[in-house]
SELO-662706 format. One record per atom (N, C-alpha, C): x, y, z; residue number from 1. Coordinates in nm, 4 decimals, always signed. Layout:
BEGIN
east / north / up / i
X / Y / Z / NUM
...
This chain:
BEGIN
east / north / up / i
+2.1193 / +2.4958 / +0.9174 / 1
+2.1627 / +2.4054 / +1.0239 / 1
+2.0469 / +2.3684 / +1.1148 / 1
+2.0467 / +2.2457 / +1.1621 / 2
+1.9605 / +2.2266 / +1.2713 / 2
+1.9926 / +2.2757 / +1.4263 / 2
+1.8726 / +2.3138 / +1.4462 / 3
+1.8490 / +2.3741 / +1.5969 / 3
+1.8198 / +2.2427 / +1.6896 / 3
+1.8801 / +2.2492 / +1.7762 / 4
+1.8729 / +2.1632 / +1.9126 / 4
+1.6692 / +2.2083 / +1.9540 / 4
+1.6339 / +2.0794 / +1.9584 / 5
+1.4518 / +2.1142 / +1.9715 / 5
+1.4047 / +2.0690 / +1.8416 / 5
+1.4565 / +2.1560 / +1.7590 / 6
+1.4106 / +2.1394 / +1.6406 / 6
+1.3428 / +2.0053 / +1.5582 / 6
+1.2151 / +2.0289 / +1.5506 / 7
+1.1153 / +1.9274 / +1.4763 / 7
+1.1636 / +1.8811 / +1.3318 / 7
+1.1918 / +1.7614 / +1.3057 / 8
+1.2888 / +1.7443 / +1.1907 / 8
+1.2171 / +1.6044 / +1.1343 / 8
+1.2413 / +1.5928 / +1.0150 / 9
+1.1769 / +1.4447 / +0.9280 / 9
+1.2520 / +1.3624 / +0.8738 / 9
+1.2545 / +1.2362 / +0.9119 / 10
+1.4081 / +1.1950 / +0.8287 / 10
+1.3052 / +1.0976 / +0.7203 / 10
+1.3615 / +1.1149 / +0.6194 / 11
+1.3835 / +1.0166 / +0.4924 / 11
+1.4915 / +0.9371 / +0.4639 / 11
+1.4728 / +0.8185 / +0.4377 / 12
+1.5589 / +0.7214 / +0.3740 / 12
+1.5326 / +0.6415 / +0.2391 / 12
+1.6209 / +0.6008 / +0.1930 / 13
+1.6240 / +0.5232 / +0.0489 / 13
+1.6245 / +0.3782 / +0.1301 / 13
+1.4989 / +0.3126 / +0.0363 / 14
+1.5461 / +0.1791 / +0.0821 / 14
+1.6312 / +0.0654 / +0.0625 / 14
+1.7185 / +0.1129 / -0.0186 / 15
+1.8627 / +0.0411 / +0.0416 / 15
+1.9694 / +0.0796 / +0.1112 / 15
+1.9199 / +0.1489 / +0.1934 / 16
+1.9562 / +0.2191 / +0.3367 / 16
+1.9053 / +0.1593 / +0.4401 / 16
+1.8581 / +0.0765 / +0.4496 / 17
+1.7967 / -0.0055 / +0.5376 / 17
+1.8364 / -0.1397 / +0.5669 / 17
+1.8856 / -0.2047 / +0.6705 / 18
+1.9735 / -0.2618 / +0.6766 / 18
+1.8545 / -0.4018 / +0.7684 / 18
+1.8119 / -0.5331 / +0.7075 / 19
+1.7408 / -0.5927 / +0.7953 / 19
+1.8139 / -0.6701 / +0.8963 / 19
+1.7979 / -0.6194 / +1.0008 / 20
+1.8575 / -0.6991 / +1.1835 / 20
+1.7995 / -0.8342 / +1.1873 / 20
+1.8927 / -0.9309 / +1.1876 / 21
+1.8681 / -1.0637 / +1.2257 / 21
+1.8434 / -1.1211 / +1.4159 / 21
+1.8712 / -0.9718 / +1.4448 / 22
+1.8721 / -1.0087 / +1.6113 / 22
+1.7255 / -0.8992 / +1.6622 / 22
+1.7345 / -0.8696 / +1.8169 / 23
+1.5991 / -0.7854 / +1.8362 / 23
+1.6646 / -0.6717 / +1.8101 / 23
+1.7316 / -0.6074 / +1.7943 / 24
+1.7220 / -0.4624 / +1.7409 / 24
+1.6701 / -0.4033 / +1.6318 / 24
+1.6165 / -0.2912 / +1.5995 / 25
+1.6130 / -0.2472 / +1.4960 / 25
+1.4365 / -0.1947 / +1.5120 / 25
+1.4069 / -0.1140 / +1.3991 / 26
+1.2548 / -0.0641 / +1.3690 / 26
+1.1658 / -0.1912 / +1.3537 / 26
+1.0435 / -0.2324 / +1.4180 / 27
+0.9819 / -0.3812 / +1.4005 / 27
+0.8986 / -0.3155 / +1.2434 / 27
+0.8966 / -0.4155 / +1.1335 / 28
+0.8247 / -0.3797 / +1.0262 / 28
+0.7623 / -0.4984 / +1.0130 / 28
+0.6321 / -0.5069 / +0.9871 / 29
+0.5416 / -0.5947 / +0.9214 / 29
+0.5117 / -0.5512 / +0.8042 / 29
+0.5646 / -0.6741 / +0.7043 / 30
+0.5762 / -0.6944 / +0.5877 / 30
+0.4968 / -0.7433 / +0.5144 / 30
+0.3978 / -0.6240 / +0.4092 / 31
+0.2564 / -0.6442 / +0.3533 / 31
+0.2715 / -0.6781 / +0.2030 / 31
+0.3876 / -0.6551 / +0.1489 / 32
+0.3513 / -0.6894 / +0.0085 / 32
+0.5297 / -0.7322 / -0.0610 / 32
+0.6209 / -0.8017 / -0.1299 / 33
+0.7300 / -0.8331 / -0.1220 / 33
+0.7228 / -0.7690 / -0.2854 / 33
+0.7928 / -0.7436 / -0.3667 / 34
+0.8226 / -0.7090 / -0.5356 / 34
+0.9251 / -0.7315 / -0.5390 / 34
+0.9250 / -0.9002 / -0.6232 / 35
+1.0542 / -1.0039 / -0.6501 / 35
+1.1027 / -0.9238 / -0.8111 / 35
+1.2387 / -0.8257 / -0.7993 / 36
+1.2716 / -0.7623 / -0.9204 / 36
+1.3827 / -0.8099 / -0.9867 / 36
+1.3986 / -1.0055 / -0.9825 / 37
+1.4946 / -1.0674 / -1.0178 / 37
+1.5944 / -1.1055 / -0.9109 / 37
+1.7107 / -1.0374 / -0.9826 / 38
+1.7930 / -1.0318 / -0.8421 / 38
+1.8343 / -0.9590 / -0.7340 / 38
+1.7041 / -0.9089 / -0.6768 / 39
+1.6503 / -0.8209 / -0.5847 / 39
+1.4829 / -0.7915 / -0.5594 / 39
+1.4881 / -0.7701 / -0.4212 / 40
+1.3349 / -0.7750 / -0.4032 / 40
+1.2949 / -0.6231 / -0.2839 / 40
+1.2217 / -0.5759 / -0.3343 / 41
+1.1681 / -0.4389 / -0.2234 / 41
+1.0742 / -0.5552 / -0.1246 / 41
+1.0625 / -0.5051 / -0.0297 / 42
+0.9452 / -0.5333 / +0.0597 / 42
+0.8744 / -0.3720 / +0.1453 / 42
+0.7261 / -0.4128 / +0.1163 / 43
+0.6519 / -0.2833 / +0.1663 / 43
+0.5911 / -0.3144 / +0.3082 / 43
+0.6097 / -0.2353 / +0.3840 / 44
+0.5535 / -0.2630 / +0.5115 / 44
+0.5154 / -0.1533 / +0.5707 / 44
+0.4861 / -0.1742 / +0.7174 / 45
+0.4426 / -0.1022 / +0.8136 / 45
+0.5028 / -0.1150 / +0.9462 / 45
+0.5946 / +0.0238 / +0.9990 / 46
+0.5990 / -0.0033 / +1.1541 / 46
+0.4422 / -0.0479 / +1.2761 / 46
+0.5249 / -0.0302 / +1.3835 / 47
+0.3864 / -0.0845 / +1.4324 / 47
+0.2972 / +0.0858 / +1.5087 / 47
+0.3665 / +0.1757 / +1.4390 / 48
+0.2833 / +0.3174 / +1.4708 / 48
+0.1941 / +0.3299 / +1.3251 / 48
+0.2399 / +0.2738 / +1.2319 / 49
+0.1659 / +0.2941 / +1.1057 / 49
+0.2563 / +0.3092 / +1.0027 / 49
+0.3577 / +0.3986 / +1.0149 / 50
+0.4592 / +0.4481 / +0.9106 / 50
+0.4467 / +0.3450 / +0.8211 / 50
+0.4870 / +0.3989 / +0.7177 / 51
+0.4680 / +0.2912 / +0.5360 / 51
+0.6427 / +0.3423 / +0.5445 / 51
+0.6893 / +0.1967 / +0.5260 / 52
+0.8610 / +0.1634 / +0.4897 / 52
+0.8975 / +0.0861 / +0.4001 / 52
+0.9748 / +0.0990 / +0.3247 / 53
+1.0301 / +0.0110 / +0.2007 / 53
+1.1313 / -0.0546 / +0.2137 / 53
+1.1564 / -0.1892 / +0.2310 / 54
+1.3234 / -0.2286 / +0.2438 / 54
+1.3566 / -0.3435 / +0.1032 / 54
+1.4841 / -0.2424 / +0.1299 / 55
+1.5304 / -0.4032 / -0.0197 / 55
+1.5847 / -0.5110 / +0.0858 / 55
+1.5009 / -0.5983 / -0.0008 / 56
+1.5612 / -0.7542 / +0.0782 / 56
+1.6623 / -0.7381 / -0.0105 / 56
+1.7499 / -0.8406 / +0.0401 / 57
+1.8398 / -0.9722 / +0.0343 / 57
+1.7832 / -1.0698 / -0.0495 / 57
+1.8824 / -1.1003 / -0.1556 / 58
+1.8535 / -1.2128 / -0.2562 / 58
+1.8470 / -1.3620 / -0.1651 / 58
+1.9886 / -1.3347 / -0.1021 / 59
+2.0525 / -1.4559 / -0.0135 / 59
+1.9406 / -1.4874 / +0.0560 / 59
+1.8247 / -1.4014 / +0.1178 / 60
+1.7472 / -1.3819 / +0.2246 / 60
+1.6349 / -1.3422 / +0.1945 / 60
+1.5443 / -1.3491 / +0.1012 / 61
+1.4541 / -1.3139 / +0.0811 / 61
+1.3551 / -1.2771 / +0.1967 / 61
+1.2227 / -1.1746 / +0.1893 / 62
+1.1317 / -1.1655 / +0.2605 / 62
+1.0057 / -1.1911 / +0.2225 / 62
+0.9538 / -1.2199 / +0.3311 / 63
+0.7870 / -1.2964 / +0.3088 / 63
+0.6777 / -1.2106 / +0.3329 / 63
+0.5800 / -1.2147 / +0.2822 / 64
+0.4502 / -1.1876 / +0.3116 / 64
+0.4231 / -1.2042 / +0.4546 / 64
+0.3685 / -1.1183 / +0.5102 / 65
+0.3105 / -1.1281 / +0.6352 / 65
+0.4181 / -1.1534 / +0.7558 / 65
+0.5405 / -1.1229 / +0.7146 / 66
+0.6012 / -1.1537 / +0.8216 / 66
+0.6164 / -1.0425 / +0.8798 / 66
+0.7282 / -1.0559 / +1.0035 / 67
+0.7787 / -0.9619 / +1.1559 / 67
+0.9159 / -0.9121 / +1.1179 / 67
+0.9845 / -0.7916 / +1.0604 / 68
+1.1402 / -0.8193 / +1.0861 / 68
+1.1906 / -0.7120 / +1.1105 / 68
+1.2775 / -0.6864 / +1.1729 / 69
+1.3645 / -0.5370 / +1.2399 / 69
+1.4592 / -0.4999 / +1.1419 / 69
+1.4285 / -0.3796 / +1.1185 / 70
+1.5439 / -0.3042 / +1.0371 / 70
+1.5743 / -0.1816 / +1.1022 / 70
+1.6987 / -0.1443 / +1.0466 / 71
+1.8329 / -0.0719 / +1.1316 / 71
+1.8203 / -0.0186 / +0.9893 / 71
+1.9087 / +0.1272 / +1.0457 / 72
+1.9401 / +0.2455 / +0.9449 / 72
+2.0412 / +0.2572 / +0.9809 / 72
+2.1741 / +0.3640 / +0.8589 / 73
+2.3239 / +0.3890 / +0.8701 / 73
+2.2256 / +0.5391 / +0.8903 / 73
+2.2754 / +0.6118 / +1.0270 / 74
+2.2786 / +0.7466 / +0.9956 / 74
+2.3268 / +0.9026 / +0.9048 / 74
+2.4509 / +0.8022 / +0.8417 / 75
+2.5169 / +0.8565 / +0.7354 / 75
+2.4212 / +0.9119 / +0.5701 / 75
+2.3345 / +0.7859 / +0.5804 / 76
+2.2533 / +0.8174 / +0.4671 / 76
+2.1215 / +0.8455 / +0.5183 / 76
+2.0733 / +0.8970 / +0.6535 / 77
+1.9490 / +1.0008 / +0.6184 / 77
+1.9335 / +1.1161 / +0.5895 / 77
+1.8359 / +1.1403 / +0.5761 / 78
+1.8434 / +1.2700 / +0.4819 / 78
+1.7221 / +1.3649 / +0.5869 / 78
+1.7403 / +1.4786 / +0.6542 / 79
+1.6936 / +1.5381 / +0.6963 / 79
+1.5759 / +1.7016 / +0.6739 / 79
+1.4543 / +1.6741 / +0.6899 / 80
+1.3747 / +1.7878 / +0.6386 / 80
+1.3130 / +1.8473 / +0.7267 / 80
+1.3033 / +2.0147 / +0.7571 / 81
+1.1698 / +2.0697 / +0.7672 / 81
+1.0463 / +2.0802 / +0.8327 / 81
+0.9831 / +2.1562 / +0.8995 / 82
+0.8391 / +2.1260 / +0.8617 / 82
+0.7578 / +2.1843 / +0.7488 / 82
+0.8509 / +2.2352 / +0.6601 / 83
+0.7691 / +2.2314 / +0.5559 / 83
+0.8247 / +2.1882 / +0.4329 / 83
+0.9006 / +2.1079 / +0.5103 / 84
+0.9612 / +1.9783 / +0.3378 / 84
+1.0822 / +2.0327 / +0.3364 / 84
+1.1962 / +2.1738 / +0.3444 / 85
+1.2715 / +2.1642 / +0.2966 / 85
+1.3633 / +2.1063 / +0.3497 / 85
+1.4586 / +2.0811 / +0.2967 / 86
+1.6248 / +1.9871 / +0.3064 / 86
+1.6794 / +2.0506 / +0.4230 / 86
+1.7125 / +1.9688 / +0.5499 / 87
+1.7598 / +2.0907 / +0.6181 / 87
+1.9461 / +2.0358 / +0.5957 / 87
+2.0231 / +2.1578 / +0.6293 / 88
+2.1839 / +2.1250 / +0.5877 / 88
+2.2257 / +2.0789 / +0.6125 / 88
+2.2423 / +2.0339 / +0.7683 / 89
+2.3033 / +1.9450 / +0.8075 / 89
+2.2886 / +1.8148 / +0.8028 / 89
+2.4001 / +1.7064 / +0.8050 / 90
+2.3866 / +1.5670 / +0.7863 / 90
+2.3266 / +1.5338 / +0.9153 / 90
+2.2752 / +1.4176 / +0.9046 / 91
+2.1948 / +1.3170 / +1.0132 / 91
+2.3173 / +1.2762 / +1.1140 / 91
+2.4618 / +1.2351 / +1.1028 / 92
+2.5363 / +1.2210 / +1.1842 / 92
+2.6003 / +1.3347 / +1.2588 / 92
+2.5898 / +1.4445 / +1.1849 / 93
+2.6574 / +1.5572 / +1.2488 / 93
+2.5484 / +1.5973 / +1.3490 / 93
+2.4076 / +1.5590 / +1.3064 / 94
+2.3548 / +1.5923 / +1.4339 / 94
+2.3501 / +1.5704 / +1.5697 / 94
+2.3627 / +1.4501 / +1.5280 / 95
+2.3666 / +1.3522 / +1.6543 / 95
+2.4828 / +1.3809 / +1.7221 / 95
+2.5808 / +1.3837 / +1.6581 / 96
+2.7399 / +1.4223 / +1.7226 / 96
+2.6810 / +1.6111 / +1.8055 / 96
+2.5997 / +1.6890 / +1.7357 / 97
+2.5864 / +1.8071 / +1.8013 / 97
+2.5142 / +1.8019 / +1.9445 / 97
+2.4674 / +1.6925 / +1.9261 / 98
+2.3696 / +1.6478 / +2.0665 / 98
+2.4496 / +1.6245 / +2.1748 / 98
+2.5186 / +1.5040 / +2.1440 / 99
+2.6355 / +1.4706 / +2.2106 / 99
+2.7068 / +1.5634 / +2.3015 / 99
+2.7639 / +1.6390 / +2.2140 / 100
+2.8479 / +1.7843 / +2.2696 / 100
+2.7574 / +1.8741 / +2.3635 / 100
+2.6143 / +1.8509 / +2.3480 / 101
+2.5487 / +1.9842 / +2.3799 / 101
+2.5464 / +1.8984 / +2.5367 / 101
């Protein structure tokens, strides 16, 4: 279980990533797009550095060099460690433990 304090890493799949058409969301600049038919990854960078992957939208494709905010479901992160392992609890139950605390 996670400890309240506790230094934690979240991972996501990138179709867990949800791109925000409004200002909310993580700002990603978008360095390289991989058109895989009917679907496309885009590779980017927050603006701390982090390397992020999002699947575009067919409907919506993404561009080279662009600006765009993406949002996460807390349901599907996945929580680790500082030394990599899985920690048990879900990403929403944490947040709900915060809450309470």
């Amino acid at each position: 279980n996670v400890r309240l304090g506790q230094k934690v890493f979240v991972g996501i799949r990138p179709e867990h990533f949800v791109v925000s058409h409004g200002d909310a969301g993580l700002s990603v600049h978008v360095d390289v797009v991989e058109n895989l038919g009917g679907l496309a990854f885009a590779y980017g960078k927050t603006e701390t550095g982090q390397d992020v992957i999002l699947k575009a939208d067919s409907e919506r494709p993404l561009s080279f060099g662009t600006q765009v905010k993406a949002t996460l479901q807390a349901e599907y992160c996945h929580l680790f460690d500082e030394a990599g392992a899985t920690v048990s609890a879900a990403a929403g139950a944490v947040r709900l433990q915060e809450a309470a605390a």
